[in-house]
C-alpha positions as CSV (number, residue, x, y, z in Angstrom):
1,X,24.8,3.3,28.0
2,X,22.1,1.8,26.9
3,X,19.0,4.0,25.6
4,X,14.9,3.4,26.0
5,X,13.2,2.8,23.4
6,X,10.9,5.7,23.0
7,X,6.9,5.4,21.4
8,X,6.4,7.0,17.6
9,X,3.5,8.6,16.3
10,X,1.5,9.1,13.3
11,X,0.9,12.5,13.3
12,X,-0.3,12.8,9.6
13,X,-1.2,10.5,6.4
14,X,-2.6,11.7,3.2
15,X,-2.3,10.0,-0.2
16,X,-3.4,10.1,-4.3
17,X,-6.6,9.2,-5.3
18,X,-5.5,5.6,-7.1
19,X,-5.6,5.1,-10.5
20,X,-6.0,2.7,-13.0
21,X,-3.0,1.5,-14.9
22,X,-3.4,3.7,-17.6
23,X,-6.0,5.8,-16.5
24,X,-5.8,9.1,-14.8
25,X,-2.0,9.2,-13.6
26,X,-0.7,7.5,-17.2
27,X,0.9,10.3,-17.9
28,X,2.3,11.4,-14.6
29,X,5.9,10.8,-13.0
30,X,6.3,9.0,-10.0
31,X,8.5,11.3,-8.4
32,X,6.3,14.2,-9.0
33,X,2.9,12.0,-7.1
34,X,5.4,11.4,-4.6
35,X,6.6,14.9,-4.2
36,X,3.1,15.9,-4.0
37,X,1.8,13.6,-0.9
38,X,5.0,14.7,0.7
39,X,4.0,18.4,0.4
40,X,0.5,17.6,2.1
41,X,1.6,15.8,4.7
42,X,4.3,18.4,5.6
43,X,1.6,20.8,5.2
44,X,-0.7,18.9,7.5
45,X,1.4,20.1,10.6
46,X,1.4,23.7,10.6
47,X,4.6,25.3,11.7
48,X,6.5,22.0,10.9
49,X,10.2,23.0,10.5
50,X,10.8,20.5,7.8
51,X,15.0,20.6,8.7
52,X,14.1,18.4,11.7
53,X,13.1,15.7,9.2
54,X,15.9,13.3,10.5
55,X,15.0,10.8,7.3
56,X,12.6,10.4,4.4
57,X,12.0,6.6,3.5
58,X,10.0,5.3,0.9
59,X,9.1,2.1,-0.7
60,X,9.0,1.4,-4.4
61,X,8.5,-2.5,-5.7
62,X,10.1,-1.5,-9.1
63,X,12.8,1.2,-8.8
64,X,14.0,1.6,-12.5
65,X,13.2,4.4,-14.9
66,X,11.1,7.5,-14.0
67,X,11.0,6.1,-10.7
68,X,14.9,4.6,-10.0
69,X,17.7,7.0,-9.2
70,X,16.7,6.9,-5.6
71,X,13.3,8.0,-6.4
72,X,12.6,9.0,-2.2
73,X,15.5,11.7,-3.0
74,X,14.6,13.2,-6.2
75,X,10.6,13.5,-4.9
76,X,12.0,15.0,-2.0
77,X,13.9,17.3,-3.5
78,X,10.8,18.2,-6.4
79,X,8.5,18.7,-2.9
80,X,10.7,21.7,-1.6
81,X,12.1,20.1,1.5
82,X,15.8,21.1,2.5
83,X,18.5,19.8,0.8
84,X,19.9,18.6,4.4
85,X,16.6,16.4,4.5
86,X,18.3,12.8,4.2
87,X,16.3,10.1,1.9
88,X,16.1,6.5,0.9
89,X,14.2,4.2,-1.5
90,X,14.0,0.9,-0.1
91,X,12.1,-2.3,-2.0
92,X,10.6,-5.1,-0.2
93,X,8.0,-5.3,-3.4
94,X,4.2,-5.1,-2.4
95,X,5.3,-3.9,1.8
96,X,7.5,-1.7,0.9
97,X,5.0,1.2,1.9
98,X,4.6,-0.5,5.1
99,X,8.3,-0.9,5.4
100,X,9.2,2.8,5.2
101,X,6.7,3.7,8.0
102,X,8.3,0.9,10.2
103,X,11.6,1.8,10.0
104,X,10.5,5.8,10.0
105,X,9.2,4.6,13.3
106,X,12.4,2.8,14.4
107,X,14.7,6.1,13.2
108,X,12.6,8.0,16.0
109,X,12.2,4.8,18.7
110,X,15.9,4.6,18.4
111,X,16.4,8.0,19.5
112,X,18.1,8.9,16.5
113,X,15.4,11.3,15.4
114,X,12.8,13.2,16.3
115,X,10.7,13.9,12.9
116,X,10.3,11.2,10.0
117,X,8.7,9.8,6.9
118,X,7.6,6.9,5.3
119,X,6.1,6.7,2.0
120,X,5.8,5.0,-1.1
121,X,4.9,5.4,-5.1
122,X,4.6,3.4,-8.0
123,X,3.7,3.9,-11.4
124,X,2.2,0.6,-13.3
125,X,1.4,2.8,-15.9
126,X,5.3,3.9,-16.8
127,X,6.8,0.4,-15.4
128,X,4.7,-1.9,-18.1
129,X,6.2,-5.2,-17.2
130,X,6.0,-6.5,-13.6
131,X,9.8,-7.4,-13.7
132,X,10.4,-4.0,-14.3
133,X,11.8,-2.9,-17.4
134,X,14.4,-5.1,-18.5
135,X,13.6,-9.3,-17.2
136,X,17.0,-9.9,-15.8
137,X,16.2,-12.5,-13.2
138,X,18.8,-15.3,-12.5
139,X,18.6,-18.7,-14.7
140,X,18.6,-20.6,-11.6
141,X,14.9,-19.2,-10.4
142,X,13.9,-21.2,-13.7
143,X,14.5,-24.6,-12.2
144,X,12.8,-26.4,-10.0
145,X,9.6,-26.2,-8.9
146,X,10.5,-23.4,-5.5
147,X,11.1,-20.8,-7.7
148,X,7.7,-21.1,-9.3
149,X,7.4,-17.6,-8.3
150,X,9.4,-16.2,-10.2
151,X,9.1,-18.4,-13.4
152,X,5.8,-18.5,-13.3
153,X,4.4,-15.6,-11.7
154,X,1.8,-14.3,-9.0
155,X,-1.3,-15.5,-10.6
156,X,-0.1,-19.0,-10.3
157,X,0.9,-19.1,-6.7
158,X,-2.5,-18.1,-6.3
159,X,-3.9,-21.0,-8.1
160,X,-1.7,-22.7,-5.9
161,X,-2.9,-21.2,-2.7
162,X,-6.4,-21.7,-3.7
163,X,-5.8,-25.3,-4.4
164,X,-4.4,-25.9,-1.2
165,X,-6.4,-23.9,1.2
166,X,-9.8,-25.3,-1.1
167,X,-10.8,-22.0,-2.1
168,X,-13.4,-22.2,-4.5
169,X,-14.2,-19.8,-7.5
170,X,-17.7,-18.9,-6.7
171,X,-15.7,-17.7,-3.2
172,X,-13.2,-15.7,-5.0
173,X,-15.9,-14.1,-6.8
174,X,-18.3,-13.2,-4.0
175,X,-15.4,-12.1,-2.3
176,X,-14.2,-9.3,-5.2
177,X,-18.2,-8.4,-5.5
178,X,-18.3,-7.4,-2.0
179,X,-14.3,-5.4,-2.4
180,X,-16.2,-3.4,-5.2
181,X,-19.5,-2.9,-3.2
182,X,-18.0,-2.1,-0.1
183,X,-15.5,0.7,-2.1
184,X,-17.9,2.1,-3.9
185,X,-19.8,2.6,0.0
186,X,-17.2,4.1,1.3
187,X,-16.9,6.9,-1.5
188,X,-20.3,7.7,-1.1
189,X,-19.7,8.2,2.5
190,X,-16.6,10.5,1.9
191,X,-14.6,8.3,4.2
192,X,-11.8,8.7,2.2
193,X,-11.9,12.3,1.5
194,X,-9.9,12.9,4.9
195,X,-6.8,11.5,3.7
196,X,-7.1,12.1,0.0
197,X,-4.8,14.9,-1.2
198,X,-6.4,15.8,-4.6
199,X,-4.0,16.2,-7.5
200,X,-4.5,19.1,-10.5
201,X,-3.4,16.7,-13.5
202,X,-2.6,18.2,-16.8
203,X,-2.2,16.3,-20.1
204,X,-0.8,17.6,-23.2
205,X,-2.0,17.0,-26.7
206,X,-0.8,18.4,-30.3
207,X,-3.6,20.1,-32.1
208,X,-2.5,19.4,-35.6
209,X,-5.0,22.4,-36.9
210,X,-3.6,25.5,-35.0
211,X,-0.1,23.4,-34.7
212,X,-0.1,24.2,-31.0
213,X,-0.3,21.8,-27.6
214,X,-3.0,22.1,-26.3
215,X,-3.6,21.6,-22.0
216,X,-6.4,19.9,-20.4
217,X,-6.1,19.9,-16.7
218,X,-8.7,18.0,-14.5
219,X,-8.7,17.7,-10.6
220,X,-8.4,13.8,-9.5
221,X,-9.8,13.1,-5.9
222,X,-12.3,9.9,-6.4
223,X,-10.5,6.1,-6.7
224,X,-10.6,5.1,-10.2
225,X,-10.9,1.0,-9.4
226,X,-14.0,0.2,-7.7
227,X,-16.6,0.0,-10.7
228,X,-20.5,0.0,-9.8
229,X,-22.8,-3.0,-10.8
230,X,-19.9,-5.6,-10.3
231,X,-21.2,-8.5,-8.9
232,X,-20.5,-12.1,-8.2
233,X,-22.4,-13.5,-11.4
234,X,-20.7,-10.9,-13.6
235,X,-17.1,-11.8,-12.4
236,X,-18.3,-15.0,-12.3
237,X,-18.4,-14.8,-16.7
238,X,-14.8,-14.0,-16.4
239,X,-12.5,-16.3,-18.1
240,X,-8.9,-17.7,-16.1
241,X,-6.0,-15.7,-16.8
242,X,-3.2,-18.2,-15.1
243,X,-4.4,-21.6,-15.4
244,X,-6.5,-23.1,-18.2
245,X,-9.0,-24.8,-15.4
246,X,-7.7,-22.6,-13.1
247,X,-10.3,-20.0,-10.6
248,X,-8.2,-17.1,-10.6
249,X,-9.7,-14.2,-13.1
250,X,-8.8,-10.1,-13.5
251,X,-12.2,-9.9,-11.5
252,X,-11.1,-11.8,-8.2
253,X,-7.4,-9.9,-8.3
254,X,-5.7,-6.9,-7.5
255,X,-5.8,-4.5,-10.3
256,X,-2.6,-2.2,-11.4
257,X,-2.7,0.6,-10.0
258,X,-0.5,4.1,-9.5
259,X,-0.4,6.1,-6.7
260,X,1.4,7.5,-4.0
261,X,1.5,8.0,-0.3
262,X,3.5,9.8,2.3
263,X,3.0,9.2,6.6
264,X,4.4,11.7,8.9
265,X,5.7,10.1,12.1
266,X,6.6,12.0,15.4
267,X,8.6,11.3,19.1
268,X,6.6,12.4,22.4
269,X,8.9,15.1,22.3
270,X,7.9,16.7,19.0
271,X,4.4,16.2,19.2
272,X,4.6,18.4,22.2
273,X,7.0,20.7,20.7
274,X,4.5,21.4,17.6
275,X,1.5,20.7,19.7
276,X,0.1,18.3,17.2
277,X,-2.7,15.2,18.3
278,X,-1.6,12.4,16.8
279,X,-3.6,9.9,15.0
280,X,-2.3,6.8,16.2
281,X,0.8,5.0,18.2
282,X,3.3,3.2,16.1
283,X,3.1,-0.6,18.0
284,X,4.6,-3.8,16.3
285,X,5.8,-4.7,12.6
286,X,7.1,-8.1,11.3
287,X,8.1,-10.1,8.4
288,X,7.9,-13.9,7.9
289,X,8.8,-15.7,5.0
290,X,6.9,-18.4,2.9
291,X,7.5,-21.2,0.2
292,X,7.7,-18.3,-2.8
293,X,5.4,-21.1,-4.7
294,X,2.3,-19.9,-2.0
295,X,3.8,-16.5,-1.4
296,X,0.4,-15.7,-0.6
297,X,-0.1,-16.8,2.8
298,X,2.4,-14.7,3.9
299,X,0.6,-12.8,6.1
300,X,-0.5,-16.4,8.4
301,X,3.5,-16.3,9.9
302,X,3.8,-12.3,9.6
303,X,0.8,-11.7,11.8
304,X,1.3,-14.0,14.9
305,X,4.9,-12.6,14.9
306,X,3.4,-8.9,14.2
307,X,0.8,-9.4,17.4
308,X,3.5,-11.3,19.5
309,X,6.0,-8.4,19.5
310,X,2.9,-5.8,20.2
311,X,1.6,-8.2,22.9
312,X,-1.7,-8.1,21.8
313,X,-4.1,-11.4,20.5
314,X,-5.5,-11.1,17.3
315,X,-9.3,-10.6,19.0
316,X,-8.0,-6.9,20.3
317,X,-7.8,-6.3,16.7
318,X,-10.6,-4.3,15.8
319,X,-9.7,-2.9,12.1
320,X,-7.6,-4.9,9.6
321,X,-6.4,-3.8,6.5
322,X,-5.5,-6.9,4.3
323,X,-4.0,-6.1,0.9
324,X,-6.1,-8.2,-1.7
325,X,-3.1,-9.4,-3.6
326,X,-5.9,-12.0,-4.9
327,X,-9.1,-13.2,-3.5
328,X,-7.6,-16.7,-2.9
329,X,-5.1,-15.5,-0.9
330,X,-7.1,-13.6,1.4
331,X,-9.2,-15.8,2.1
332,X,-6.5,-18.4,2.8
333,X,-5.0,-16.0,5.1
334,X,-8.7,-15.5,7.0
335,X,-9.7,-18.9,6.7
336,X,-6.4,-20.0,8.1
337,X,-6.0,-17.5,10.8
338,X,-9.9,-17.3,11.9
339,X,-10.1,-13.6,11.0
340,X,-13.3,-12.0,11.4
341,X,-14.9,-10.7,7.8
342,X,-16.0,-8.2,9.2
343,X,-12.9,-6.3,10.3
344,X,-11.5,-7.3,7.7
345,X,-11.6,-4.5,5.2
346,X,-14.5,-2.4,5.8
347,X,-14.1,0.2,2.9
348,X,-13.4,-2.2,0.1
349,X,-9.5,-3.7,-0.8
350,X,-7.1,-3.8,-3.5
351,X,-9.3,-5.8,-5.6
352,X,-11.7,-2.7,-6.1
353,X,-9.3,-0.1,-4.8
354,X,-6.3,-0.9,-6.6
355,X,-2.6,-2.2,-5.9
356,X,-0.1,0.7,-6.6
357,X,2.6,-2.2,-5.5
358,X,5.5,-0.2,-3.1
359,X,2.8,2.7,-2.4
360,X,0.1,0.3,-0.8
361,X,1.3,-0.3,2.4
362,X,1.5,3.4,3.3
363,X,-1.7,3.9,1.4
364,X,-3.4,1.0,3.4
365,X,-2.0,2.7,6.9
366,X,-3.3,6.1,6.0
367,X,-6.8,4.3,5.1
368,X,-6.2,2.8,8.7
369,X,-5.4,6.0,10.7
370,X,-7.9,7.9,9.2
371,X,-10.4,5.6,10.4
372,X,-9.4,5.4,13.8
373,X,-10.6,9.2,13.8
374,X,-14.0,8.4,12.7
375,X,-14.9,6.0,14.8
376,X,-13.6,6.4,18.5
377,X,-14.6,2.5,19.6
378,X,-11.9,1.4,17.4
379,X,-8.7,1.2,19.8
380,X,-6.3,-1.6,17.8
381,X,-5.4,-1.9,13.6
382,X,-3.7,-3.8,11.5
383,X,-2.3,-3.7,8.3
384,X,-0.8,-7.0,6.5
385,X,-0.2,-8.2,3.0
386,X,1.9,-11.2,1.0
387,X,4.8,-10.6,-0.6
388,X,6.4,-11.7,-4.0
389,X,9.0,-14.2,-3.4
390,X,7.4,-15.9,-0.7
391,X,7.2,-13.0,2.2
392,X,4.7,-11.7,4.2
393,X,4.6,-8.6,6.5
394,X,1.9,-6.9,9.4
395,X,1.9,-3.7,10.6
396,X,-0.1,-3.1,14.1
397,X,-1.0,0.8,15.4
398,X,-2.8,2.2,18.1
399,X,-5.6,4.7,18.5
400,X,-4.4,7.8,20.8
């Protein structure tokens, strides 16, 4: 017998602040900033029993270390939730936040369950390398020039991008000016306090006089990335980091980030059972892959595919959340797919905002939701981001 597939809906989204690589989370675990956005979004339903939780899914790009040993298990487990709560860590690298709120949403339009989550963390602080702790990659991605992803690295499949899509460096800079300015907006604002959960950090330091450790413990709740006076002409000083007479500079990239985030997804039947308003209607998610040597155009096959399956055009989009891997690459990705600048973003991008890796996507999507209940014009969002490797992936949701 064959069963309908039935809608799922974000009924809650909280995340971190985002720090700095090395700033405010250094010396905090990933499972316990995991375990904490999966207490507040829990929390965020009142009278949620948390044993219907059918699954708890969440995306890391580097599981090793503090954050390996199925890290969505251990977080769980560190939040409280019942030990019958199923989880998963699943790695797609920089969608795997995305990821785990898709197939959250599948769990429950499969019928399979009622109650789910999809999250994500990553520490950049704890995982210093971007191949993770030990560089074990295969030989074979060493030779010839469609690995140059992986023998190379991100920074120069942006070069690449920007090179082929004619993306020039006075662009890339203009374009990570405005992320900053447009960030540092949107704090003012308190746009993002809605789906910020603050987190009490405590550091511990020997004092060598008394021959005690001393605790220091500061609330975080403000974005560490987006830095005030940035400007085109200032990034513009900035030397290339990939390529000798290359365009690509830390100014007009992502920055490392760590963070966490953690989306609470519902059937029609539970929402009415805990007599929750949801935030927004899961609608359409795809991945596309891309030559890994301009992985970052991902997003130009993932989103026709995304807004095919949803049955939408790309015009009904009215809020898009594009992961700033690099500035070249999103502007490829807008230039290329005629995206209007000014959905694109609003409140700043990863360039300013930061680039926890496996946590963005769900970081991105609770940015999203929580601006759908601001502003009630806005009726269709996206989010969409490249992938290492040559991937891209787009997320679509509704306003309800």
């Amino acid at each position: 017998m064959t069963k309908q597939i039935q809608d799922a809906y974000i009924v809650a989204a909280t995340r971190t602040p985002v720090a700095r690589r090395k700033g405010a989370f250094k010396n905090v675990r990933p499972d316990d900033m995991l375990a904490h956005v999966l207490k507040n979004v829990v929390a965020a339903v009142p009278g949620l029993d948390a044993r219907d939780i059918g699954d708890v899914i969440v995306g890391c790009a580097i599981p090793e270390a503090e954050q390996g040993m199925n890290v969505a298990r251990i977080g769980m487990l560190l939040a409280g939730l019942p030990q019958s709560v199923p989880a998963i860590t699943i790695n797609r690298f920089c969608s795997s936040g995305l990821n785990s709120v898709a197939m959250a949403a599948d769990r429950i339009r499969l019928g399979e369950t009622d109650v789910a989550i999809g999250a994500g963390t990553e520490s950049m602080s704890i995982m210093s390398q971007i191949f993770g702790n030990k560089v074990a990659a295969n030989p074979a991605c060493f030779e010839g020039n469609e690995h140059l992803a992986l023998a190379y690295g991100m920074g120069i499949t942006a070069e690449n991008v920007a090179r082929q899509w004619q993306v020039s460096r006075d662009e890339q800079d203009a374009f990570g000016a405005a992320s900053h300015e447009k960030a540092l907006a949107a704090i003012a604002a308190g746009h993002f306090r809605a789906e910020i959960s603050p987190y009490a950090v405590q550091n511990h330091a020997p004092d060598f006089a008394s021959g005690t450790v001393q605790t220091r413990e500061f609330l975080f709740d403000t974005d560490e990335g987006p830095r005030a006076g940035t400007t085109a002409a200032s990034l513009g000083k900035l030397r290339p980091v990939f390529a000798a007479k290359g365009s690509v500079t830390a100014g007009n990239a992502s920055q490392m980030s760590d963070g966490a985030a953690a989306v609470l997804l519902m059937s029609e039947a539970a929402v009415k059972r805990y007599n929750v308003t949801p935030l927004a209607r899961y609608v359409s998610f795809a991945v596309a892959g891309v030559a890994p040597e301009i992985m970052g155009i991902g997003p130009i096959e993932a989103i026709p595919l995304a807004l095919k399956r949803a049955g939408l055009r790309q015009e009904d989009m009215d809020w898009i959340e594009l992961n700033e891997a690099f500035a070249a690459q999103a502007l490829a990705v807008m230039k290329h797919l005629g995206l209007d600048p000014a959905k694109v973003n609003p409140l700043g991008g990863a360039i300013a905002l930061g680039h926890p890796l496996g946590a963005t996507g769900a970081v991105r999507t609770a940015t999203l939701v929580h601006a759908f209940q601001r502003d009630p014009k806005l009726k269709y969002g996206m989010v969409s981001m490249c992938i290492g490797t040559g991937m891209g992936a787009a997320g679509i949701f509704e306003r309800v």
